[in-house]
C-alpha positions in Angstrom: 77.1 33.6 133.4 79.3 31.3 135.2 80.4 32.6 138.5 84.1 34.6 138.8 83.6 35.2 135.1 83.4 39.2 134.6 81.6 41.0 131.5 83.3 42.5 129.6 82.2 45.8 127.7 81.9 46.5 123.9 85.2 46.4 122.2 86.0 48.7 118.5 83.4 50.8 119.0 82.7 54.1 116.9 80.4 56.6 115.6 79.4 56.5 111.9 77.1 59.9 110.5 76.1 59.6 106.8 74.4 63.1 106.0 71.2 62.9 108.7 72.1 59.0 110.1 73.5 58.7 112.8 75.1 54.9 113.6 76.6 53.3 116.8 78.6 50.0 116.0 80.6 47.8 118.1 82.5 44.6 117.7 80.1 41.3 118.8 82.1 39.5 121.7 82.5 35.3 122.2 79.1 35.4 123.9 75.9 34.0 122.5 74.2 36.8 121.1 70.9 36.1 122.4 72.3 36.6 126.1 74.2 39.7 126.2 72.7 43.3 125.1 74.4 46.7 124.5 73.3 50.1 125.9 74.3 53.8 125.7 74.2 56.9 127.3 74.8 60.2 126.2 76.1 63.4 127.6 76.9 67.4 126.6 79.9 68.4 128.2 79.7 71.6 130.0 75.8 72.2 129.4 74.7 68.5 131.2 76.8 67.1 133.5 74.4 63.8 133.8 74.5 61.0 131.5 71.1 60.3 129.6 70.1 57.3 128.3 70.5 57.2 124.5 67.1 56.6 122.1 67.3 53.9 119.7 70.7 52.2 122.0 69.1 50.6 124.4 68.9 47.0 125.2 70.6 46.0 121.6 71.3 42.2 121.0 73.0 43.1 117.7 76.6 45.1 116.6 74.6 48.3 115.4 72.2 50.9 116.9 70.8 53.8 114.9 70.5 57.2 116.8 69.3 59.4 114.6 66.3 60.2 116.3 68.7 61.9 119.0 67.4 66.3 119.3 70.9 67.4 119.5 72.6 70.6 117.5 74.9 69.3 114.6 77.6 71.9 115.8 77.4 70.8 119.7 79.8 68.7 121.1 78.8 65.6 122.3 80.1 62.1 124.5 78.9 58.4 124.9 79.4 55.8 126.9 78.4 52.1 126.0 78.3 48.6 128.3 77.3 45.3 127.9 74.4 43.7 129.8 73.5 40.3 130.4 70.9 39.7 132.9 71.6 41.5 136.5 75.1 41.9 135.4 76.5 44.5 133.4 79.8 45.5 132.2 81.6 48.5 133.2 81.0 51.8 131.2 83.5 52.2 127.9 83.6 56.3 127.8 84.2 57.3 123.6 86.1 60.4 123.1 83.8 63.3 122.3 82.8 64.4 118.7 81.2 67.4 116.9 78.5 65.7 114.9 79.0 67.6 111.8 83.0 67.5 111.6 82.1 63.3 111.7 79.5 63.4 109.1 80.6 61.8 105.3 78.9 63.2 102.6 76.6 60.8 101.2 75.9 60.0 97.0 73.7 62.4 95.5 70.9 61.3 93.3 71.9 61.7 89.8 69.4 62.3 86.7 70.4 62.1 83.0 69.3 63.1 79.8 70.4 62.6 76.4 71.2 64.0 73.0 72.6 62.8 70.1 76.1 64.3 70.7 75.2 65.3 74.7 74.5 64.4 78.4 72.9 66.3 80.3 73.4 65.7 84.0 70.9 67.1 86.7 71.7 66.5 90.9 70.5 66.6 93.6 72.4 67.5 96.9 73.2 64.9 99.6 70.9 64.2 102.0 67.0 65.1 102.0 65.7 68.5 101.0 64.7 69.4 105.1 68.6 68.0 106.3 69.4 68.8 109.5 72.8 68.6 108.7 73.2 70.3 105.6 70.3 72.7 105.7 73.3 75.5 105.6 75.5 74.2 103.2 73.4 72.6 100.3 74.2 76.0 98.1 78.2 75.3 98.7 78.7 71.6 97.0 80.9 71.5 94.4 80.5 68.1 92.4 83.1 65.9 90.3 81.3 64.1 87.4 83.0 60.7 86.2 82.0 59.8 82.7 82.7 57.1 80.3 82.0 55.1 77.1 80.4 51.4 77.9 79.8 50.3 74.6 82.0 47.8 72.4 84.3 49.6 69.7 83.1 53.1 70.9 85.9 55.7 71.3 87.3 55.3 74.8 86.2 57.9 77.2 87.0 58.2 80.5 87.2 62.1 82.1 86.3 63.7 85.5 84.3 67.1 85.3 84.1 69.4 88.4 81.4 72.0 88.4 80.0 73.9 91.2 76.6 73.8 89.9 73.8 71.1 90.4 73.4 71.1 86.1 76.2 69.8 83.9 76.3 69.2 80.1 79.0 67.1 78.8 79.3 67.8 74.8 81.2 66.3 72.0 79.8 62.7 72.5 79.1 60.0 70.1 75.7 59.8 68.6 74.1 56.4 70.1 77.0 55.6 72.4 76.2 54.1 75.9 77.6 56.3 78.5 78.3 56.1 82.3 78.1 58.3 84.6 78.9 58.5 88.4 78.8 61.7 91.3 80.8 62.6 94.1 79.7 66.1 96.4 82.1 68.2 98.4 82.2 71.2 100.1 84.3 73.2 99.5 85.8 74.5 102.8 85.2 71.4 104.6 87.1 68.3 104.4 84.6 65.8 105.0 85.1 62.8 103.4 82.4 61.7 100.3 80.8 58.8 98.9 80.0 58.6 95.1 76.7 58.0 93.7 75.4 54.3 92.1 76.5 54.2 88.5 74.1 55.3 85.8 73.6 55.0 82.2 72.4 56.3 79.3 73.1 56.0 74.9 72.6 59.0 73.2 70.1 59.2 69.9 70.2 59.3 66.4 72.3 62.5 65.0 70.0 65.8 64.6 69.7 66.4 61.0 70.3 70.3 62.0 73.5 70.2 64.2 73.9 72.8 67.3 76.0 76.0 66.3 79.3 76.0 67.6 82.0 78.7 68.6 79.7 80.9 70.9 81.2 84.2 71.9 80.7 87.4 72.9 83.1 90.3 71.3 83.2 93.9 71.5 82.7 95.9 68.4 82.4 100.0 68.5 81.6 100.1 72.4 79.2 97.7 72.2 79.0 94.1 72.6 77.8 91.4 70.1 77.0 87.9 70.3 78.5 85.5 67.8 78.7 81.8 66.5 79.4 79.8 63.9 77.1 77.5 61.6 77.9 75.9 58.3 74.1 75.3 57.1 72.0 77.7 55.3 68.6 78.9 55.2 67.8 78.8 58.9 66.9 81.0 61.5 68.5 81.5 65.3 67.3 82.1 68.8 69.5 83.5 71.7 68.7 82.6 74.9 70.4 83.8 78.2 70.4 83.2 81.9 71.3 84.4 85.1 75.0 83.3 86.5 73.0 82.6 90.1 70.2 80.4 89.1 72.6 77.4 87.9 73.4 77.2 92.1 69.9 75.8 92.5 69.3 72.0 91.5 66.4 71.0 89.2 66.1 71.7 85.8 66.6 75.0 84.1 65.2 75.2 81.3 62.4 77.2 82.1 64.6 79.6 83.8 66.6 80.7 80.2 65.1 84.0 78.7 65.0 84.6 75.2 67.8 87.7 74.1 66.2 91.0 72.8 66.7 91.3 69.3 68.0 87.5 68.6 64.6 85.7 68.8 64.9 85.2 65.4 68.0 86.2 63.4 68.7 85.4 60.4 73.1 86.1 60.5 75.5 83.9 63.3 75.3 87.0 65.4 73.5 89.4 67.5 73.7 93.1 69.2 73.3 92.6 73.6 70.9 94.7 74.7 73.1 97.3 77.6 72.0 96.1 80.8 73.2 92.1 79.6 76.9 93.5 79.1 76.7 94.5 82.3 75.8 91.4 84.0 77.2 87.6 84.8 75.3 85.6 82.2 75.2 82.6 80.2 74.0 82.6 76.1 73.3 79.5 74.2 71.8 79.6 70.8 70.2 77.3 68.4 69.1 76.7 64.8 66.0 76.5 63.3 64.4 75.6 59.8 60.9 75.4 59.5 59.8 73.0 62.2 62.6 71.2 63.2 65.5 72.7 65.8 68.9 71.8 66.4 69.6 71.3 70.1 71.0 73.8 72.2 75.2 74.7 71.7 77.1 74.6 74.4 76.6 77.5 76.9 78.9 80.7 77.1 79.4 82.3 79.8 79.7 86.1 79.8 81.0 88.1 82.9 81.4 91.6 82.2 84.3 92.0 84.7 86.5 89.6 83.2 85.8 89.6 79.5 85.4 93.0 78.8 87.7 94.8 76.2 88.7 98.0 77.7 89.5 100.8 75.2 93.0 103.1 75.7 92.1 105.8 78.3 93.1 109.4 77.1 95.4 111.2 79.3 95.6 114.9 79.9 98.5 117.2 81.5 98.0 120.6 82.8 100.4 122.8 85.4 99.2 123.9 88.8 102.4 125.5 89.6 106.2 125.9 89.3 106.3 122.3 91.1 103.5 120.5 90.6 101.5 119.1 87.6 97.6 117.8 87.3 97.0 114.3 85.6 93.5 114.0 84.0 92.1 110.4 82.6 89.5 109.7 81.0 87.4 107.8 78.3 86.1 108.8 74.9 82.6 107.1 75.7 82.5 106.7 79.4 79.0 105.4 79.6 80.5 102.3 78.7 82.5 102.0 81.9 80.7 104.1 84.3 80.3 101.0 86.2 83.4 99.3 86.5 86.1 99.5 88.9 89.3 100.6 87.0 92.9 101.3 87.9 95.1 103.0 86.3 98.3 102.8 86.0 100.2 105.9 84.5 103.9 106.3 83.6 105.3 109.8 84.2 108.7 111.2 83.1 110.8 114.0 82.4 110.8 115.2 79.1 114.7 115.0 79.0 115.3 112.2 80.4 114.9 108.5 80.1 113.9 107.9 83.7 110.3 107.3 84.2 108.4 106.5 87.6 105.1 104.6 87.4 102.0 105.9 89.7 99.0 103.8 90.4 95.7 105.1 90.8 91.9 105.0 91.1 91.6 108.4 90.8 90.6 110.0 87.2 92.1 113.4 88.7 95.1 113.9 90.7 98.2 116.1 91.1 102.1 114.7 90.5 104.2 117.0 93.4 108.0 117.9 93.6 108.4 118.5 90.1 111.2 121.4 88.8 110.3 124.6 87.8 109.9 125.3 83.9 110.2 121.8 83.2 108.2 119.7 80.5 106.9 116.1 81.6 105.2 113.6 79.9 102.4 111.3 80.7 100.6 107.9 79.6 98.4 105.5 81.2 96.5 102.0 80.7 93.3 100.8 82.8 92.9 97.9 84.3 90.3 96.1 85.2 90.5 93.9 88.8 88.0 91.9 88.7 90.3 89.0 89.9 93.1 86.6 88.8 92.6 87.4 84.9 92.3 91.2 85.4 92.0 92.8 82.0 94.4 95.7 80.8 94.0 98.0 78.1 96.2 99.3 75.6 98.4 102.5 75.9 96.7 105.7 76.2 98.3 109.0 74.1 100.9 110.6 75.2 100.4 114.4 77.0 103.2 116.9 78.5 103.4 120.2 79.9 105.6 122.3 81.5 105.2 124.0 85.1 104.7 127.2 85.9 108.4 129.6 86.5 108.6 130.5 89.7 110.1 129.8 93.8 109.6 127.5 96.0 106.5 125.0 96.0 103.7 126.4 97.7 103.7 123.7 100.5 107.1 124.2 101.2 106.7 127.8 101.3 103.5 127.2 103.8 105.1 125.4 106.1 108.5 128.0 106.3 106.0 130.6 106.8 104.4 128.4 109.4 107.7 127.4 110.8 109.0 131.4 111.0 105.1 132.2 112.6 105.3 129.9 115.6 109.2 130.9 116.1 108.1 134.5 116.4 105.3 133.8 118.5 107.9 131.2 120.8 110.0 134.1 121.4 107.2 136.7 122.2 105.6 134.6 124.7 109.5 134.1 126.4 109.9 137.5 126.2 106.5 138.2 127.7 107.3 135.1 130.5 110.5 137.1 131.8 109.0 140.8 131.8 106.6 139.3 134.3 109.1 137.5 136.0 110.9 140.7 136.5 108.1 142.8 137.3 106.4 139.9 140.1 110.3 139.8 141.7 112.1 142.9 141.1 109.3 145.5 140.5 110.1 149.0 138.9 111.0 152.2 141.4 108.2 153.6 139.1 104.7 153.7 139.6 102.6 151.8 136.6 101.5 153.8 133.9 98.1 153.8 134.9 98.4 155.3 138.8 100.6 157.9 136.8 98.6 159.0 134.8 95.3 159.5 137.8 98.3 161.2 140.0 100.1 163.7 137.7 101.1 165.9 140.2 104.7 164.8 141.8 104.1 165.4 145.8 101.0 162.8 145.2 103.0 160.3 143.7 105.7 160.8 146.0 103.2 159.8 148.6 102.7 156.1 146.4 106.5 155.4 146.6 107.7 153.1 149.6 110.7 154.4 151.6 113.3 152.6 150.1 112.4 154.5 146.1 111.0 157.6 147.7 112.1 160.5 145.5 115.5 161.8 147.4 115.9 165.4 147.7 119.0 167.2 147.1 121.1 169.1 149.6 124.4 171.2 149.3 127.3 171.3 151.6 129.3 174.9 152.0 132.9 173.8 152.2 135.5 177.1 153.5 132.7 179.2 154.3 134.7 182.8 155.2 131.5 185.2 156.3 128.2 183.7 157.0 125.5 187.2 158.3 123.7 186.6 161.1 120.3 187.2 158.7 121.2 184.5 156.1 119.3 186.4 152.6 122.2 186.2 150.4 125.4 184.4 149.8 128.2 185.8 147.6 129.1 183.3 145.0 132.4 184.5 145.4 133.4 183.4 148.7 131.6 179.9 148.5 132.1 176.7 146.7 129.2 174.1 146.5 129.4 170.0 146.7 126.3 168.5 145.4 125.1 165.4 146.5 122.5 163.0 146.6 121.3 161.4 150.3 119.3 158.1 150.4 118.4 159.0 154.1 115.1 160.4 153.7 116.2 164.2 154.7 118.9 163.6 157.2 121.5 165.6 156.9 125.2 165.8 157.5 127.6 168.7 157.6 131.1 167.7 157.5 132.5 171.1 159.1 131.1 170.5 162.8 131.4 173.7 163.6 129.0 174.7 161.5 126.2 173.0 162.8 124.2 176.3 163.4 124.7 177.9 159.9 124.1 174.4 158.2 120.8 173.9 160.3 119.5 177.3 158.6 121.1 176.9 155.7 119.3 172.7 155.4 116.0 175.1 155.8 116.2 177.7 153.5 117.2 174.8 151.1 114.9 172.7 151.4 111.3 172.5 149.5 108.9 175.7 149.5 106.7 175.7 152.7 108.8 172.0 153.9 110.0 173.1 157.1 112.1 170.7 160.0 108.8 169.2 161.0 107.9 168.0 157.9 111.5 166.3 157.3 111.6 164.7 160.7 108.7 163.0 159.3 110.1 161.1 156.3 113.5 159.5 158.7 115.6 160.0 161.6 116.5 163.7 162.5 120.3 165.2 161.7 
């Protein structure tokens, strides 16, 4: 390298994953080739924070390295970093953005296998990538495939039509007998938006026209609960087989045909249709039939598939009304044969009105039992449902059911509104008890009763012992009388003549003190207070309960 002149580093560089290949390309710069190299380094953010050489990228005199052999995890995040080298000199290091290998990846061509018929391709394929991909090893049951097909031979009808399938199996009818056809397949998945390549172009005529052609028109019906398979053929004195197959085994590549089982019943029939056995009516299934006459077979007619949640022919439901109450009424659904549909998921949808009127109200249920509230009392209502079937976007809905009404019961208010004002009037009784209860022992802790409780009354009947339990301020008062104009009072106080006294009765809260308001008569009150006063209480036993007069 001449001297001052710098290296410069790869220029338009990028990543390119095809399935499992992994490709590092760069633009060549003016240099001889033979002089300058390329090397990379590789690094996973946040679990290595050092850069590590890259294998297969090392030392490269062309525009390309392959680094497939790379151990990394297709979901992991990864970085490189590329320079030129020419002798002791190197470039500085050209840092790529980082990439998730498997958000990068295209999808490559899948391998594509055909076989003909006089008036049919059949196309079998094989997922992208090999069978042990490291990068589709998750996803190879999730491709969904777009077939291209046309006509490639001179004064043959002009074909040219794209078929998407999300099976590995397709078989494109209604062709021209010996016609050269084209084919050509792209893979997808389908919640990934990775771009695709298609496959190489193949080709293929198809033979001589079958002398017994392949019935047409394949269906399955319902006819008295059960379901029957039927098809149309124009030639007589042949025989037909049924064969069916499992919805789940067209997901895996390869051929099929020995997967098909032959029906019950139609191995060899001698009329375009068939009785299913039960547990295929309950199942997502394909039938195809063919012809036979002797030796020779028509080929297979084009396959019908059968699922049970969307093609089923569900009968009108019968409806039934009966009252619970004066408000209420109690809806009943249900099937003439319910074996049939023991094992679907129905809904029902019932419209209920008032026999009088043309308003109606429309309830939807899963139920097969349930109860219509708030009705009026002695009141006839009408009923009628249809099932439905959701078993996605084309749901299937029966016919109307009968019609059924009934009237409620006479009588007062509905029994849950009656519940809940007995309820209601409950706790507003037991509010006001426990309020009332709250203040009585409010009262009682604050401003307790004069009288004893009931219970220290009844041990202490007698009234000088529960004198004894009062404090001062409620003991029992005693009663005294003041002699107002007292004319004669005898020295030996036994008797006084009611007619020459008058009483004044009055009640003292001084604990026996006494007061006599005629001063003079503080002698004669003194015995008088005495004699007055309790059997066998004398002025001792006053002085005790307060002050002395």
């Amino acid at each position: 390298m001449p001297r001052g002149t710098r290296l410069k580093p790869p220029q338009n560089v990028e990543v390119d994953i095809l399935d499992d290949t992994f490709t590092l390309r760069w633009d060549r710069s003016g240099e001889s080739a033979g002089d300058v190299a390329v090397s990379a380094d590789y690094q996973i953010p946040g679990t290595v924070d050092n850069w590590t050489k890259l294998p297969g990228c090392q030392h490269v005199t062309s525009a390309a390295c392959d680094f497939s052999s790379l151990n990394t995890h297709v979901y992991e995040e990864i970085k490189l970093r590329v320079r030129a080298e020419e002798g002791n000199h190197t470039s500085p290091w050209r840092e790529l953005d980082p990439f998730i290998p498997f958000q990068q990846a295209r999808i490559g061509p899948p391998k594509v296998r055909l076989e003909a018929e006089d008036k049919a391709i059949a196309v079998s394929i094989s997922p992208p990538g090999a069978e042990d991909s490291i990068m589709w090893h998750l996803d190879r049951g999730n491709f969904a495939y777009s077939v291209v097909i046309w006509s490639n031979a001179s004064g043959a009808p002009t074909r040219n039509e794209t078929l998407h399938s999300r099976y590995p199996r397709i078989k494109i009818h209604k062709l021209v007998p010996e016609t050269t056809y084209c084919v050509t397949v792209k893979a997808r998945l389908l919640l990934q938006r990775n771009p695709a390549e298609f496959s190489p172009v193949h080709c293929v005529s198809t033979t001589v026209e079958n002398e017994l052609p392949a019935p047409e028109n394949v269906q399955v019906v319902l006819e008295n609960q059960a379901y029957v398979l039927k098809w149309d053929y124009t030639r007589d004195n042949v025989t037909f087989q049924a064969q069916w197959l499992n919805s789940y085994l067209k997901r895996f590549p390869g051929s099929d045909s020995e997967k098909w089982a032959p029906v019950q019943g139609c191995e060899r029939a001698h009329v375009a249709r068939c009785a299913l056995p039960r547990d295929l009516s309950r199942k997502e299934v394909y039938f195809r039939v063919r012809a036979a006459r002797g030796n020779r077979s028509s080929p297979w007619s084009e396959e019908e598939k059968f699922d049970a949640g969307r093609r089923a022919v569900i009968p009108p439901p019968v409806v039934a009304l009966k009252p619970l109450d004066s408000h209420s009424l109690q809806v009943a659904i249900g099937f003439p044969d319910r074996t049939e549909f023991q094992f679907y998921v129905l809904t029902y949808e019932v419209s209920f009105w008032e026999n009088t009127s043309n308003t109606e109200k429309t309830i939807v249920e899963q139920k097969t039992d349930f109860a219509v509230p708030g009705l009026k009392p002695q009141t006839v209502y009408c009923a009628a449902a249809r099932a439905l079937l959701e078993a996605g976007p084309r749901s299937q809905r029966s016919g109307p059911s009968n019609t059924a009404c009934a009237r409620t019961e006479a009588g007062g208010a509905p029994r849950a509104w009656l519940a809940a004002g007995v309820s209601t009037a409950l706790a507003a009784l037991l509010g006001l008890c426990a309020v009332a209860a709250l203040g009585k022992l409010v009262h009682y802790v604050f401003f307790p009763s004069g009288k004893p409780p009931s219970t220290i009354d009844e041990c202490f009947p007698e009234e000088p012992v529960r004198n004894l339990l009062l404090s001062t301020s409620v003991e029992q008062t005693e009663k005294c009388f003041v002699i107002e104009n007292v004319d004669t009072v005898s020295a030996d106080v036994t008797h006084v003549d009611e007619d020459h006294k008058t009483y004044n009765s009055q009640t003292s809260q001084d604990s026996g003190n006494y007061s006599i308001e005629d001063g003079s008569a503080e002698s004669g009150g003194s015995h008088i207070g005495e004699e007055l006063g309790p059997p066998g209480a004398g002025t001792g036993a006053r002085s005790a309960g307060g002050r002395s007069a």
